[in-house]
C-alpha positions as CSV (number, residue, x, y, z in Angstrom):
1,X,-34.1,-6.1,22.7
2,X,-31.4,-8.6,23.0
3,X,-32.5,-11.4,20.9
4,X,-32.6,-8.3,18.6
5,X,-28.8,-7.3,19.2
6,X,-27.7,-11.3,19.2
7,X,-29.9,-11.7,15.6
8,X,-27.7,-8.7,14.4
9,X,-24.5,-10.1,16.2
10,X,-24.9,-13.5,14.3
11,X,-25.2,-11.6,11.1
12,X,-22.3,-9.3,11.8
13,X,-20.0,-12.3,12.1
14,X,-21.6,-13.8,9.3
15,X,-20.0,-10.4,7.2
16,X,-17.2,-10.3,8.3
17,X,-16.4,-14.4,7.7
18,X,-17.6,-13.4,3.5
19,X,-14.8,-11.2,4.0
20,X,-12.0,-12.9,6.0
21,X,-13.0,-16.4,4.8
22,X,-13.6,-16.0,1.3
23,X,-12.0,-12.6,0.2
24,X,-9.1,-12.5,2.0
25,X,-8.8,-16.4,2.4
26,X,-9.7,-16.6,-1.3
27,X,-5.7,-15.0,-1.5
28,X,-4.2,-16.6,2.1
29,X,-5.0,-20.5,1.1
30,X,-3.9,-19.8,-2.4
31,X,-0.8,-21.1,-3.9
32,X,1.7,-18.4,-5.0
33,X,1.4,-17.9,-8.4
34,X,4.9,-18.4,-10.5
35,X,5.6,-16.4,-13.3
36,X,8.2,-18.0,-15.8
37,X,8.0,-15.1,-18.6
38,X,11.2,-13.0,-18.9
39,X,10.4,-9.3,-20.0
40,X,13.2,-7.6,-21.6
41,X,11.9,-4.5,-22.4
42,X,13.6,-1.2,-21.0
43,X,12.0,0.4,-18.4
44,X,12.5,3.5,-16.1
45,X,12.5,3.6,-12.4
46,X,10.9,6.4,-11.2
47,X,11.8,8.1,-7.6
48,X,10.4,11.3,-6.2
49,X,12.3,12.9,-3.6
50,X,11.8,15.6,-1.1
51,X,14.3,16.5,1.0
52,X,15.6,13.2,1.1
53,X,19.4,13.6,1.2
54,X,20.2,10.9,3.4
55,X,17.9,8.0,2.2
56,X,19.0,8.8,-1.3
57,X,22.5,8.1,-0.3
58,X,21.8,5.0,1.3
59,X,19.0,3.5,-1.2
60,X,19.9,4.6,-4.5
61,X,23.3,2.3,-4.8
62,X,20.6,-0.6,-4.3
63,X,18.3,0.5,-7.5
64,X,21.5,0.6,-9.3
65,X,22.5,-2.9,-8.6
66,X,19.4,-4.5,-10.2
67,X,20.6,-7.3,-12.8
68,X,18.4,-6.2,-15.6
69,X,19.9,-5.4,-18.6
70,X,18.1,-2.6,-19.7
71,X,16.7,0.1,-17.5
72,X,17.0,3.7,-16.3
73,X,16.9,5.7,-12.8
74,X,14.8,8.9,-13.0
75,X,15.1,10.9,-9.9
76,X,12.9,13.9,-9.2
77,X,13.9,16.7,-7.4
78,X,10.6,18.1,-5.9
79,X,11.4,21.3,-5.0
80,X,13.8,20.1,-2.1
81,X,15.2,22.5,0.9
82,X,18.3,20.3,1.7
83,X,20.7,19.1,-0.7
84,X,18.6,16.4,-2.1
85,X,19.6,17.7,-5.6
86,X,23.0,17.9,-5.0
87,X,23.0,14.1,-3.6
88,X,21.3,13.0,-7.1
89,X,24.0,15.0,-9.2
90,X,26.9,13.3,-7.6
91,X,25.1,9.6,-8.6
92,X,24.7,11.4,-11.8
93,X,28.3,11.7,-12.4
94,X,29.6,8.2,-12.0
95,X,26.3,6.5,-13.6
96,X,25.2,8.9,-16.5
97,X,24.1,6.7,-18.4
98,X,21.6,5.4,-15.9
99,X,20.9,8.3,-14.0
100,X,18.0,10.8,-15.6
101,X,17.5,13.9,-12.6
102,X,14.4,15.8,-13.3
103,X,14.5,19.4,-11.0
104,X,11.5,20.4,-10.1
105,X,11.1,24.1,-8.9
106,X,8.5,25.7,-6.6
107,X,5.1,26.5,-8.6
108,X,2.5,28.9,-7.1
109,X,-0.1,26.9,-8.9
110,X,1.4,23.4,-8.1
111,X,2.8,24.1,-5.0
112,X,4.7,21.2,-3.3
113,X,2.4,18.3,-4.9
114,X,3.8,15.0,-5.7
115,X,1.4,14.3,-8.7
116,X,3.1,17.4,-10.4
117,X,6.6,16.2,-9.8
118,X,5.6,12.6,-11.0
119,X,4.3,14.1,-14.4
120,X,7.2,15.7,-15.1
121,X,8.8,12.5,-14.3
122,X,6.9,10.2,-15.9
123,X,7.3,12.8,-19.3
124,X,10.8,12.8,-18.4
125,X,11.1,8.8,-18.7
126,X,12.7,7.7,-21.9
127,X,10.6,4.0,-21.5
128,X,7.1,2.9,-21.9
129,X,7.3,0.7,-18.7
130,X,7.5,2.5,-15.5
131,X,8.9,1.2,-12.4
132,X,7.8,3.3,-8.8
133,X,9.5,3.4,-5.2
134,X,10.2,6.2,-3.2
135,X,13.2,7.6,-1.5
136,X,13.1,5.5,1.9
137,X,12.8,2.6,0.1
138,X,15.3,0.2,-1.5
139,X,14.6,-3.2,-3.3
140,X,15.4,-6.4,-1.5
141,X,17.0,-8.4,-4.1
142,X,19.1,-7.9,-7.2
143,X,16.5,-9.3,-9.0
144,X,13.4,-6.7,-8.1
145,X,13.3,-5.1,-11.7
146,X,13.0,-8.3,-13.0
147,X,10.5,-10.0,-10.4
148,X,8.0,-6.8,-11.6
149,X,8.5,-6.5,-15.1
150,X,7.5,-10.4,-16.0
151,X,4.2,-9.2,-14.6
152,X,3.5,-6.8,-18.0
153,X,2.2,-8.1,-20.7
154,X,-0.3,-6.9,-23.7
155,X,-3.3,-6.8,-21.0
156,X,-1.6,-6.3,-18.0
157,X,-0.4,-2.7,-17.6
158,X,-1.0,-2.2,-13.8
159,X,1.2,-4.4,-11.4
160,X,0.8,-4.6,-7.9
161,X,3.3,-5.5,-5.2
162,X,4.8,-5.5,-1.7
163,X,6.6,-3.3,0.0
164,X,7.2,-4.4,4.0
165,X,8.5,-1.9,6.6
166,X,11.8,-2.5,7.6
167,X,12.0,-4.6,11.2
168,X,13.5,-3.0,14.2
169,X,14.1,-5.1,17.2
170,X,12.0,-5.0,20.2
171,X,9.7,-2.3,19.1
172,X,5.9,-3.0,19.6
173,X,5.4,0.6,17.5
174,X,7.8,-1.0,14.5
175,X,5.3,-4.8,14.8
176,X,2.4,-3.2,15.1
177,X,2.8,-1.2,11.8
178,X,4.2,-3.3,9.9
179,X,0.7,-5.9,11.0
180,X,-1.1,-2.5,9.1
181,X,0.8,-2.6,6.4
182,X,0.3,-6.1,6.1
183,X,-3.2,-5.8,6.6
184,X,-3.5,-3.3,4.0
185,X,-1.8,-5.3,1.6
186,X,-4.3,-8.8,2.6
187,X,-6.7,-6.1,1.1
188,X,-5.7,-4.8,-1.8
189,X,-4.2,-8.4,-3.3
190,X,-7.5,-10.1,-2.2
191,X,-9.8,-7.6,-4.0
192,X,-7.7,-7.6,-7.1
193,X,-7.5,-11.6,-7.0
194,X,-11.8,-11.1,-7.2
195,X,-11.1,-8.7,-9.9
196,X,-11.8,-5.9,-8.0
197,X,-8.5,-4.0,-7.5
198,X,-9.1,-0.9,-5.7
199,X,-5.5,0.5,-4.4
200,X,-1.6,0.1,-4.8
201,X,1.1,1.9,-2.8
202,X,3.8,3.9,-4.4
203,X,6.3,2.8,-2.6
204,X,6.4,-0.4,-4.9
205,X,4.2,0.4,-8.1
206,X,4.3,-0.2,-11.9
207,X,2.6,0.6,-14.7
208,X,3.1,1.7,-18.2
209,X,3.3,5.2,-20.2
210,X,0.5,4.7,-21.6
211,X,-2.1,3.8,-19.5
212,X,-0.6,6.8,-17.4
213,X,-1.7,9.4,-20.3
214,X,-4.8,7.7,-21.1
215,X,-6.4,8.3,-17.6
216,X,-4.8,11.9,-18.3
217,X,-2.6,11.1,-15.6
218,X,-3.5,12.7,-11.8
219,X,-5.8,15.7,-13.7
220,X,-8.8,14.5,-11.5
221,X,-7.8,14.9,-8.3
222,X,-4.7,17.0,-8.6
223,X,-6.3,20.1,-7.2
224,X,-8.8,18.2,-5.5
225,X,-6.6,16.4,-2.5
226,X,-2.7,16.4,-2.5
227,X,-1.9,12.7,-1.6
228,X,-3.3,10.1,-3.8
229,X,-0.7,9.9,-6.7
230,X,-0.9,6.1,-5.8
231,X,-3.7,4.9,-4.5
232,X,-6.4,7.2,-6.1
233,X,-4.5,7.0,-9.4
234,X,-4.6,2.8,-9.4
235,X,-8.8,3.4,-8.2
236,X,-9.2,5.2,-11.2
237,X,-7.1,3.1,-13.8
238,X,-7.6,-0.1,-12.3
239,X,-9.6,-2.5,-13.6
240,X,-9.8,-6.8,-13.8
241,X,-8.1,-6.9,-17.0
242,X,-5.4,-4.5,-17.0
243,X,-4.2,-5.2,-13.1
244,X,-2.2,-7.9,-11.6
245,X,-0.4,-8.7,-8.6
246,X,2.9,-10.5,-7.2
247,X,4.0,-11.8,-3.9
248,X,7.4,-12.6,-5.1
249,X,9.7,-12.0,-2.0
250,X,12.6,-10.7,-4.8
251,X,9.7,-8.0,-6.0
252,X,9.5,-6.7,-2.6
253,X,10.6,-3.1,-1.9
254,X,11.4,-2.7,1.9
255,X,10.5,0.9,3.6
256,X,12.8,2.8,6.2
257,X,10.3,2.2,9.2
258,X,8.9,5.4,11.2
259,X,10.1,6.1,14.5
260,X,7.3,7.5,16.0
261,X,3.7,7.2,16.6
262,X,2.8,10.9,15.5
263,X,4.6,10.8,12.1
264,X,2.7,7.4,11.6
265,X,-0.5,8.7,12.5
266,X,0.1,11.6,10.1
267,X,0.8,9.7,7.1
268,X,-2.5,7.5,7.7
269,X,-5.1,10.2,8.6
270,X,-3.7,11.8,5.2
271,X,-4.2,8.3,3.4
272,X,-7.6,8.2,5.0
273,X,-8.6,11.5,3.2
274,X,-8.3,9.9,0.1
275,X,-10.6,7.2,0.4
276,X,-13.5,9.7,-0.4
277,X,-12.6,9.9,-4.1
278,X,-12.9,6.1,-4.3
279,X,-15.4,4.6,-6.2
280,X,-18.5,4.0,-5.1
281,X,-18.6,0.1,-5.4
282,X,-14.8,0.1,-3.5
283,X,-16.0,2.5,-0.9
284,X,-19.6,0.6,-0.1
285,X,-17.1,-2.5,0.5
286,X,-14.6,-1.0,2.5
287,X,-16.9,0.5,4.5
288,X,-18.7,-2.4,4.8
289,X,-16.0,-4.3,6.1
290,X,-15.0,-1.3,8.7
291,X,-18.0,-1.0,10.0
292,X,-19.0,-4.9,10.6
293,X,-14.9,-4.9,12.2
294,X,-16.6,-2.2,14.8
295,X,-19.8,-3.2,15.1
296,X,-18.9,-7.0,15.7
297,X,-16.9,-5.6,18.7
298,X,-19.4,-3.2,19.9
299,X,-22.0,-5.8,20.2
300,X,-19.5,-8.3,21.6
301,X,-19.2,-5.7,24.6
302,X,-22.8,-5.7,25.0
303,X,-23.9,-9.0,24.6
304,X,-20.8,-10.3,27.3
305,X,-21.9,-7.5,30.0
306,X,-25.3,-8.5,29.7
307,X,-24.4,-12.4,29.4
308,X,-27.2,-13.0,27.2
309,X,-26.3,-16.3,25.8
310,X,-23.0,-16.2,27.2
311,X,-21.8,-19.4,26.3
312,X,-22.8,-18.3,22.6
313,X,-21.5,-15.0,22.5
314,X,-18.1,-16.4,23.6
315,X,-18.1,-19.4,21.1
316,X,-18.7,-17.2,18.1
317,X,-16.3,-14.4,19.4
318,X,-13.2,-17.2,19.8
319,X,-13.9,-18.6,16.1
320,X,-14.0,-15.1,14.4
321,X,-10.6,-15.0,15.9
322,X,-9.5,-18.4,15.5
323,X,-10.9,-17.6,11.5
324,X,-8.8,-13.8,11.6
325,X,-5.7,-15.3,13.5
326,X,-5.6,-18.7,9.9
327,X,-6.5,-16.1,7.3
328,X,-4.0,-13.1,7.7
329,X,-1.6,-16.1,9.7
330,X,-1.4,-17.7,6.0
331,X,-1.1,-14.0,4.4
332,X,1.8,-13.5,6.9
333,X,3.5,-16.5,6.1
334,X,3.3,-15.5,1.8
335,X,4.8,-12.1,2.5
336,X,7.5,-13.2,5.2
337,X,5.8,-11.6,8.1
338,X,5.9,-14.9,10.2
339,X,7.0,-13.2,13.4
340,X,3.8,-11.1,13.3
341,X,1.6,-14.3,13.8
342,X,2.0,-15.0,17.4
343,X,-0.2,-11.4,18.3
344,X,-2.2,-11.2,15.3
345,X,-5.5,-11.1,17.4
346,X,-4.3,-8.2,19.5
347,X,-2.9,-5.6,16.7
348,X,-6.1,-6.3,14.6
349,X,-8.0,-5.3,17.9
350,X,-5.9,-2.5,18.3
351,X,-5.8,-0.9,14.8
352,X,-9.6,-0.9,15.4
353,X,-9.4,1.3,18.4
354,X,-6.7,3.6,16.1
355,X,-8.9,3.7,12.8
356,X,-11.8,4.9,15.0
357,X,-9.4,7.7,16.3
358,X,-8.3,8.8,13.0
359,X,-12.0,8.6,11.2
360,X,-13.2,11.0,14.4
361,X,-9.9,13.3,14.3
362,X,-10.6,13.6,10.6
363,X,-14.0,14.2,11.1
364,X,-12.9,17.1,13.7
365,X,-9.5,18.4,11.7
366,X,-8.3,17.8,8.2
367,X,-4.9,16.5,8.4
368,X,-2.1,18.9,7.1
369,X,0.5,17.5,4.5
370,X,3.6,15.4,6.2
């Protein structure tokens, strides 16, 4: 029985080194890609807002700032409670010429959902080339319209990018997710560096008019599950010839980080949700991945209590984490999370132990709507 459990232990590592060595490492070793074209074309910014006074007054001056000569700020109201609205008309006033407000009022049949807000949006915007962030969000450089634009071109209509969590001093809660975020991120570029893009996040998003309308926009999930106007929308549309990716620091967007462990909890059992309307190839890999994470840990218990092959067991467990610790190390490095490196090993063990937590709570409780 245990030469069974070390057979299936040797093979477990052997997954999860496909995925960390030559997945993940096949975007970590790479060099970052420069991109010399200079897109001129106008574009719209898109930003949905719920009751998001505050971050919109603190975030929007930075979207206005961008050195791009041609662009527009849409701002959707989505049915706000505080005086969200009244924040965006006061921006309108001294910048009407860049400021587009789209109001969107309660609707029994749309009731609260983001995807219908973003339509209206997206109608709304004057440009073919769409720019997406959200209201906690601002860019980190002057240059961020710029930095995502060059990625468009006659194929490329889908364009990836980063968007850290703001740092916050001393905070193991504030490292430890921005190491998921990062994590999430290693995933996402590495699979659409294969040609396999599967997700983006809205927080830092583009993609054009068109290829919006084609995929008839959210209309397959919009009743079906109320988060997803990101990721689910780039599964569907995103394929190897219209997607791309950049790890420019000036594209980054950086997020207003959560300040507790519930509210970030809430926002990733609702993410998890959507992972069901993946497709099937994305899912059989994801879940692949998950489960060889689990299982290599699982077996590693066993295996160590019994000390069968000790010396073994403990060799291959200190190279998978040797090979975990070079791989999202170099990742860190490309997205300028170098202070993240030192405990790399420990928040990857520990966002194990929280993903388990959240697949069971699911499995007990849908998540309600944050």
């Amino acid at each position: 029985m245990l030469e069974f459990l070390f057979i299936t232990f040797i093979v477990i590592f052997c997954i999860q080194c496909i995925y960390f060595l030559i997945i993940f490492g096949n975007f970590s070793f790479s060099k970052t890609p420069t991109n010399n074209a200079a897109f001129n074309k106008a574009v719209s910014v898109i930003i949905c807002a719920k009751n998001e006074a505050n971050n919109l007054k603190k975030n929007i001056p930075h979207f206005l700032e961008q050195e791009y000569s041609n662009f527009e700020i849409v701002l959707i109201n989505n049915a706000s409670r505080d005086t969200t609205l009244e924040v965006m008309e006061e921006f309108k006033k001294k910048h009407p010429s860049k400021i587009k407000i789209v109001d969107v009022v309660p609707n029994e049949q749309f009731w609260g959902s983001k995807k219908y807000a973003l339509t209206l949006g997206i109608k709304a915007a004057s440009n073919e080339y769409l720019l997406f962030s959200n209201a906690d969000c601002k860019p980190v450089s002057k240059n961020w319209i710029q930095e995502i634009s060059n990625n468009f071109s006659s194929k490329k209509q889908l364009v990836l990018a980063y968007a850290p969590i703001g740092k916050v001093e001393n905070s193991f809660l504030n490292k430890f997710i921005r190491f998921e975020t990062l994590f999430t991120a290693v995933k996402y570029f590495s699979f659409t560096k294969i040609g396999i893009p599967f997700m983006g996040v809205g927080r830092n998003l583009a993609y054009t008019k068109t290829a919006f309308f084609k995929a008839n926009g959210f209309v397959s999930h919009m009743h079906r599950i109320k988060p997803g106007e990101d990721n689910l929308f780039v599964n569907q549309v995103a394929t190897k010839t219209n997607t791309t990716y950049t790890i420019s620091q000036k594209s980054f967007t950086e997020a207003t980080p959560k300040t507790t462990f519930k509210n970030w909890i809430l926002q990733k059992r609702l993410h998890f949700t959507t992972i069901t309307y993946y497709k099937k190839l994305h899912k059989f890999l994801l879940n692949l991945f998950f489960s060889s994470q689990i299982l290599f840990w699982i077996f590693s218990i066993i295996l160590l209590s019994s000390q069968f092959k000790l010396i073994s067991v403990i060799i291959i467990i200190l190279l998978r984490q040797l090979i975990v610790h070079i791989t999202i190390g170099y990742a860190a490095k490309k997205l300028n999370e170098k202070d993240l490196i030192l405990l790399l090993p420990f928040y990857e063990i520990f966002l194990i132990l929280i993903q388990m937590f959240i697949f069971i709570k699911n499995r007990i409780s849908k998540p309600t709507h944050w």
